[in-house]
C-alpha positions in Angstrom: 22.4 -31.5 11.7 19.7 -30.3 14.3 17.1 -28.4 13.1 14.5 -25.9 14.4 10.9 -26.7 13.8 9.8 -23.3 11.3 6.9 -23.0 14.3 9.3 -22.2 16.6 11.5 -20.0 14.6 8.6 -17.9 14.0 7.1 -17.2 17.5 10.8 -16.5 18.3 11.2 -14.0 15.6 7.6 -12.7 16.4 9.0 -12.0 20.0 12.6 -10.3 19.3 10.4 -7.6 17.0 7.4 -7.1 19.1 9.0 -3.8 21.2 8.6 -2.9 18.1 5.1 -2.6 17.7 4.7 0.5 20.1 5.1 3.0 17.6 5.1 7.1 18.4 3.5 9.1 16.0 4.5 11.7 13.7 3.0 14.6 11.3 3.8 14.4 8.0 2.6 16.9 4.7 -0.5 15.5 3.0 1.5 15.5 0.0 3.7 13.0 1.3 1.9 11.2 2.9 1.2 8.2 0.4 1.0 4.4 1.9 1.8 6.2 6.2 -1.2 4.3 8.2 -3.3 7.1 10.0 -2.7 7.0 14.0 -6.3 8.8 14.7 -9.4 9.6 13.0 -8.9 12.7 10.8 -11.8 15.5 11.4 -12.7 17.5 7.9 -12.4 21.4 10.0 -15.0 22.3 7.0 -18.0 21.1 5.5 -17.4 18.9 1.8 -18.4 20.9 -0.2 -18.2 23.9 1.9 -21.1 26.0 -0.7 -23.8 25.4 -2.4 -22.8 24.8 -6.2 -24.1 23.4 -9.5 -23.4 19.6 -10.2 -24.4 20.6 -14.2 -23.8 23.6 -16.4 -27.2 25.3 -17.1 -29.2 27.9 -15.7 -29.7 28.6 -11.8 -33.7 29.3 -11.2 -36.2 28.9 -8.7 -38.0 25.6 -9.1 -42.0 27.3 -8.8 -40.6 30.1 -12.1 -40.1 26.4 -13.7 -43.0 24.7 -12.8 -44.8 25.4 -16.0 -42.2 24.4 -18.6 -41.8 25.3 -21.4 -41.5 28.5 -20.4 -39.5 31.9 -20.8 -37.4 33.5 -18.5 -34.3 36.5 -18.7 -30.5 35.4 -18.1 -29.6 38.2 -15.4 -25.9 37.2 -15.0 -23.4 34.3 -14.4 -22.4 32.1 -11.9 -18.5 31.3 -12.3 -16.4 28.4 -10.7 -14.1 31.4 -9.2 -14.0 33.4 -6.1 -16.5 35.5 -5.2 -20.2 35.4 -4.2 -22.9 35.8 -7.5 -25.9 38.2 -6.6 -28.8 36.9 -5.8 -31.3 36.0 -8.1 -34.7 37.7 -8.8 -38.3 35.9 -8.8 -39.0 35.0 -12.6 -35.2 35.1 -13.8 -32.4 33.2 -14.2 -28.8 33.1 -14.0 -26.1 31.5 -16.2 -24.0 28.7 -14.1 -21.3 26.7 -14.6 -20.7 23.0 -13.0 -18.9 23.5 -9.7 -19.9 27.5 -9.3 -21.6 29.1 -6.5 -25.7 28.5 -6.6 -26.9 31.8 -5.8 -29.2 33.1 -3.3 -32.5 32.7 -4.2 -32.1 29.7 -6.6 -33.2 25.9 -5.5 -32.5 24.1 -8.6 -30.1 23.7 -12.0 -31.8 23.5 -15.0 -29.2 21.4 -17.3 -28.2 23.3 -20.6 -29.5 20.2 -22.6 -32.7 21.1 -21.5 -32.8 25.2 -22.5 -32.3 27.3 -25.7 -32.9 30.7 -27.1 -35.4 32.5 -27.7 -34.4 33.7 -30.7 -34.0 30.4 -33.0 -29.9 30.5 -32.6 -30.0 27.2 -30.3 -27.5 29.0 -28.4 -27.9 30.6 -24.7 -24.8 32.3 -24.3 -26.2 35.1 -24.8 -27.7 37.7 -22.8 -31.0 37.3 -24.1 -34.2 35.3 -22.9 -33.8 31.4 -22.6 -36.7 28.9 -23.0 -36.2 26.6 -20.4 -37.8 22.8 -21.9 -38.5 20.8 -19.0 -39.1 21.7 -15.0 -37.2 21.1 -12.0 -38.0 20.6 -8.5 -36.0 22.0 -5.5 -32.7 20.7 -5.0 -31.8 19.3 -8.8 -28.5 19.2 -9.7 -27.8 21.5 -6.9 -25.4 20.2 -4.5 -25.9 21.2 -0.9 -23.0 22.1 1.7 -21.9 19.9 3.9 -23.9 16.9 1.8 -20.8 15.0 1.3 -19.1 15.5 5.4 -20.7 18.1 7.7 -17.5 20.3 10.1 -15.8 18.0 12.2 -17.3 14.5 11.2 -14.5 12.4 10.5 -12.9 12.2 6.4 -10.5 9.2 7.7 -10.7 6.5 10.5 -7.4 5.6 12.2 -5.5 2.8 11.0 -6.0 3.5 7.5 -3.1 2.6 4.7 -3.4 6.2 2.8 -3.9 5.9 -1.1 -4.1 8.5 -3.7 -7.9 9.0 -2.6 -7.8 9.1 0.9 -5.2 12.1 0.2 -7.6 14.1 -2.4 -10.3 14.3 0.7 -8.0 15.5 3.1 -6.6 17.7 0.7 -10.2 19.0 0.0 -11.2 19.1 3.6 -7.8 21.8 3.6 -6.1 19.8 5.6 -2.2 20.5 5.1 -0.9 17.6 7.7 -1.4 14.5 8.9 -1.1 12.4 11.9 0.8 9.0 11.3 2.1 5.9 12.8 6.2 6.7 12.7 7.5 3.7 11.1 9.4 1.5 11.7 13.1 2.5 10.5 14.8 -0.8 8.9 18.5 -1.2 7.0 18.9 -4.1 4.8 22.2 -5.2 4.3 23.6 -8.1 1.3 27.0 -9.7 2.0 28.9 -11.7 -0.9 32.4 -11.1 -2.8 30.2 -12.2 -6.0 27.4 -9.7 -5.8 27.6 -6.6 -8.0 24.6 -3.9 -8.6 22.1 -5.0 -10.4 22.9 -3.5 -14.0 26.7 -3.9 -13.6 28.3 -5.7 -16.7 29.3 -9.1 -14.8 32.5 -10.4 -14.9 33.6 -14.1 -14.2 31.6 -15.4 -11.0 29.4 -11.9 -10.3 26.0 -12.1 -9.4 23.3 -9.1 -9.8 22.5 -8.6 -6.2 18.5 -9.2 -6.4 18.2 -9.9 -2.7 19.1 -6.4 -1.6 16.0 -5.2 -4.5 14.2 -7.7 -3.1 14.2 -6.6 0.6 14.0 -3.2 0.5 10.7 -3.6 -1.5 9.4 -6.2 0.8 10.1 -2.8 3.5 8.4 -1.0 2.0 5.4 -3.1 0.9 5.1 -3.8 4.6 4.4 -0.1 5.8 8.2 0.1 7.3 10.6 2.4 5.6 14.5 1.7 4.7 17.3 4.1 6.7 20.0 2.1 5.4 21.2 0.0 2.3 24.6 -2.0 2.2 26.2 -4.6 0.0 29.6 -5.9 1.7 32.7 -8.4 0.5 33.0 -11.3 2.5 34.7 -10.0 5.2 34.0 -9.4 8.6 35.6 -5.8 9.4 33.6 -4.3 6.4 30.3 -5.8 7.4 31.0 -4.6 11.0 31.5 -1.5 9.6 28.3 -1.4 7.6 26.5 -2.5 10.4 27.8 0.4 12.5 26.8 2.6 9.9 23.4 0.8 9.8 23.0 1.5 13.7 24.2 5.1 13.3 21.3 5.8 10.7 18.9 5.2 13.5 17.7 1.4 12.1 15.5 -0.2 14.8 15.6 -3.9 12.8 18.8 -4.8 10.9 18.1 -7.5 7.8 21.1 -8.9 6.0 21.4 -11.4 3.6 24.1 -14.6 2.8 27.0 -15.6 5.3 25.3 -17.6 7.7 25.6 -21.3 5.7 28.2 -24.0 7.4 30.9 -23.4 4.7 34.4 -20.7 4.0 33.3 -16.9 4.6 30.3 -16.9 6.4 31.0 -13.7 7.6 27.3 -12.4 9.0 28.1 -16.3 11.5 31.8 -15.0 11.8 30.8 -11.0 13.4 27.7 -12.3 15.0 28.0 -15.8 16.6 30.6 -14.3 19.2 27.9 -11.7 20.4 25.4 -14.2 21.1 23.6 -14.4 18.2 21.8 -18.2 17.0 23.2 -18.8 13.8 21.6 -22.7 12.8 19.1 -24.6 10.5 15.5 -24.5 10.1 13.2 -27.3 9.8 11.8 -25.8 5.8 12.6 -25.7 2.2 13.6 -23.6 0.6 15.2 -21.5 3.6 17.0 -23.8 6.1 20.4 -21.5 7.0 18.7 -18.7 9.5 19.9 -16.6 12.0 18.6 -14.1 14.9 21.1 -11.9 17.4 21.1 -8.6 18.3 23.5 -6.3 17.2 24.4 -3.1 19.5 20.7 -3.2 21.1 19.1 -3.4 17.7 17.5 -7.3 16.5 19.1 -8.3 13.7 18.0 -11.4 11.5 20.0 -13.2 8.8 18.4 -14.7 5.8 20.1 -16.9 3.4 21.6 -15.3 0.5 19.8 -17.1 -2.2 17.2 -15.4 -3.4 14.4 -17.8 -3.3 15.6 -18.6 0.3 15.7 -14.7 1.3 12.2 -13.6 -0.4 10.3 -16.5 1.2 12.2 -15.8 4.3 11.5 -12.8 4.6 8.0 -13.0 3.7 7.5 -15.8 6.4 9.3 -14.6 9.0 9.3 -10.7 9.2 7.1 -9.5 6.9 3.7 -11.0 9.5 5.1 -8.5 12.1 5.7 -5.6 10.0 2.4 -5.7 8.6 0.9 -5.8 11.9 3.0 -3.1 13.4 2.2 -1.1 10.7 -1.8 -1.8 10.8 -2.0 -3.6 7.7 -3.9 -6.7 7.1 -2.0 -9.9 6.8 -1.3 -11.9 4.2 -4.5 -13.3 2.7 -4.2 -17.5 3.2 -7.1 -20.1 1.5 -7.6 -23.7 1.7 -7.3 -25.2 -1.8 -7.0 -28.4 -3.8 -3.7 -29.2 -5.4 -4.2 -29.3 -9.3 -1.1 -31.9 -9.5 0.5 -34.2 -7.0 3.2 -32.7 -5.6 6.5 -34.5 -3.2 8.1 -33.0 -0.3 11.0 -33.8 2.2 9.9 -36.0 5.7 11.0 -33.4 8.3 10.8 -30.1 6.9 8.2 -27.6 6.2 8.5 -27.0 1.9 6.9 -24.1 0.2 6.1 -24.7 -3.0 5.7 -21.5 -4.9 2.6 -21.6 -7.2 -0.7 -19.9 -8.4 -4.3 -20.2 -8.3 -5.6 -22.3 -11.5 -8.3 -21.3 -14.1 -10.5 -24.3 -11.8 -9.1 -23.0 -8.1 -6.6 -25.4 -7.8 -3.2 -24.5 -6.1 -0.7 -25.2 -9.3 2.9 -25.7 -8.8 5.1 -23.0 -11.1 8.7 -24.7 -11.4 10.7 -26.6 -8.8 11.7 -26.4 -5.4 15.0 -24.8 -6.0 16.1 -22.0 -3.9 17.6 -20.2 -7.0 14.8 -19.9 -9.5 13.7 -16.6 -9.4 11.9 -16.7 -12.5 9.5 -19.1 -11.4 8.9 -17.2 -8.1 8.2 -13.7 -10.5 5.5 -16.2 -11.9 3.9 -17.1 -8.7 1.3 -15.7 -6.7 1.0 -18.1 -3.8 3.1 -20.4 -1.8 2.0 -23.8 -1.2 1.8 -24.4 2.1 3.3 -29.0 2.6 3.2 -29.9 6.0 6.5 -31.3 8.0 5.3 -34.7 8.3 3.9 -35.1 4.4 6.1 -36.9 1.8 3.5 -36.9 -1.2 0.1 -35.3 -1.7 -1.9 -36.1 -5.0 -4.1 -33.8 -7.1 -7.0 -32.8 -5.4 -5.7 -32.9 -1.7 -6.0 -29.5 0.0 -3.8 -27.7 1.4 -2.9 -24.3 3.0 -1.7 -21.8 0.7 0.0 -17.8 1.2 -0.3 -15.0 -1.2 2.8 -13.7 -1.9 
């Protein structure tokens, strides 16, 4: 059987999904926001914080009334963390003032409550009555400054930024309500197979949980692309045209399906997509050989193998590079490391070994090179990277390795 080298296979795959990289952008609700990439710096239209407030609960004062501590000074109100403005405060007094409230006008410093107490023995200063204030504070203590995290119209978020939790809280603070985002890129992941069932299902004689279709539509996601259609279709050919219609009609711009494309009985993704013009053939790599790549009604389609092994690795070779680019994201991390055991390949085909980094730094092996142990690629972190022409490495050769 002629084979592919994987190089090749990859640039070509690269190329079918590059129109794919010019994205349009959209606005989405800051709320929902979570994991879109940012297509433009984001401008705060306020200053963070946009008033002067107390970073500590204690007493607002003028730094010179304090100079001279310990000394005695009135409480002539409160400061709340709630709307409104607090007067302003008198020479020689003080105010009451809670972490987060306005500071008000006259005051330059906080004066912590650990560092006051009453007058009048109680150890309280709740009261109304005068406070002995223990230890001075210059201008500025404890008083936070507006505009002293992000001045109006400085930038709270480059572009190209994968939004997290955080990112969100500062645009939310900077009362921002939208967004502008790289649209993604709209995907439908199809599974074909007469055996699979949904993962869950009680399985009958010769039913499989279908993991692959799990599989891919995480690996979407986790790739900054977002899945507009999800299918699981019998082996035969007018129900996966039908999905794939369907798949189309959501508006997918990249159709993924996994299993049908092997040399044996019902291979239906080869069977609908050969006679359009699709490459349906072997790859030069283990686990992974059976591949395919066509277009299917204008939209790039490409086929994995439908064990699951096969399809993750696939997938995370072939597509997931480009998604992550188109996206913004940064690709997979790769490092050069020393094998912790000696490991043997095939001559002629690129293997990848799935393993993880050793308490020493060594690349170790986790199970075999089977394309259906899904276990042992749950217990991985890394592939290991064997070269086409290598038959046998030992422990301590180097070699490239991919983070999963």
């Amino acid at each position: 059987m002629t084979r592919i080298p994987f190089d090749e296979h990859a640039r070509f795959v690269r190329s079918l999904l590059a129109p794919l990289g010019a994205r349009p952008t959209e606005r989405v609700a800051v709320a929902d926001a979570l994991d879109r990439i940012t297509a433009s710096p984001v401008e705060s239209p306020i200053a963070l914080p946009p008033f002067r407030n107390a970073q500590m609960d204690g007493l607002a004062v003028r730094a010179a009334d304090v100079a001279g501590a310990p000394v005695e000074v009135p409480v002539v109100g409160e400061s709340a963390a709630a709307p409104g403005t607090p007067a302003s405060l008198a020479p020689g007094t003080a105010m009451r003032i809670m972490t987060g409230a306005p500071v008000p006008a006259g005051a330059d410093a906080v004066v912590p409550v650990e560092d006051t107490e009453a007058v009048d023995g109680s150890g309280s200063v709740d009261g109304s009555g005068p406070v002995r204030i223990l230890r001075a504070r210059a201008a500025g203590e404890y008083v936070r400054e507006a505009g002293s995290d992000l001045a109006p119209g400085a930038d709270v978020l480059p572009a190209g930024v994968r939004l997290a939790p955080r990112h969100l809280a500062a645009a939310a603070a900077s009362g921002l309500t939208e967004l502008l985002v790289r649209e993604r890129v709209r995907v439908a992941v199809v599974s074909t197979g007469s055996e699979l069932v949904e993962p869950g299902t009680p399985l009958g004689p010769g039913e499989l949980p279908d993991a692959n279709g799990v599989a891919l539509r995480a690996g979407v996601d986790a790739c900054g692309a977002v899945v507009v259609h999800t299918g699981r279709v019998r082996d035969d050919v007018a129900a996966l045209r039908a999905e794939l219609d369907a798949a189309v009609d959501a508006g997918a711009e990249l159709i993924l399906t996994s299993g049908g494309i092997s040399k044996g009985a019902y291979e239906v993704v080869r069977e609908l997509i050969e006679p359009l013009g699709a490459w349906v053939g072997s790859v030069a790599m283990q686990p992974g050989g059976p591949q395919a790549t066509g277009v299917y009604r204008g939209v790039p389609l490409i086929g994995f193998p439908g064990n699951p092994v096969s399809a993750q690795l696939s997938f995370a070779l072939f597509v997931a590079p480009s998604l992550r680019a188109i996206a913004g994201l940064p690709p997979a991390r790769t490092e050069r490391m020393p094998l912790a055991e000696g490991v043997a390949s095939v001559a002629g085909k690129r293997q990848f070994l799935r393993g993880r980094p050793a308490d020493d730094g060594r690349a170790l092996p986790v199970g075999g090179p089977g394309s259906h142990l899904v276990a042992a690629l749950a217990a991985s972190e890394l592939l290991i990277v064997i070269p086409d022409d290598v038959v046998a490495l030992a422990a301590g050769d180097e070699v490239d390795t991919v983070y999963l």
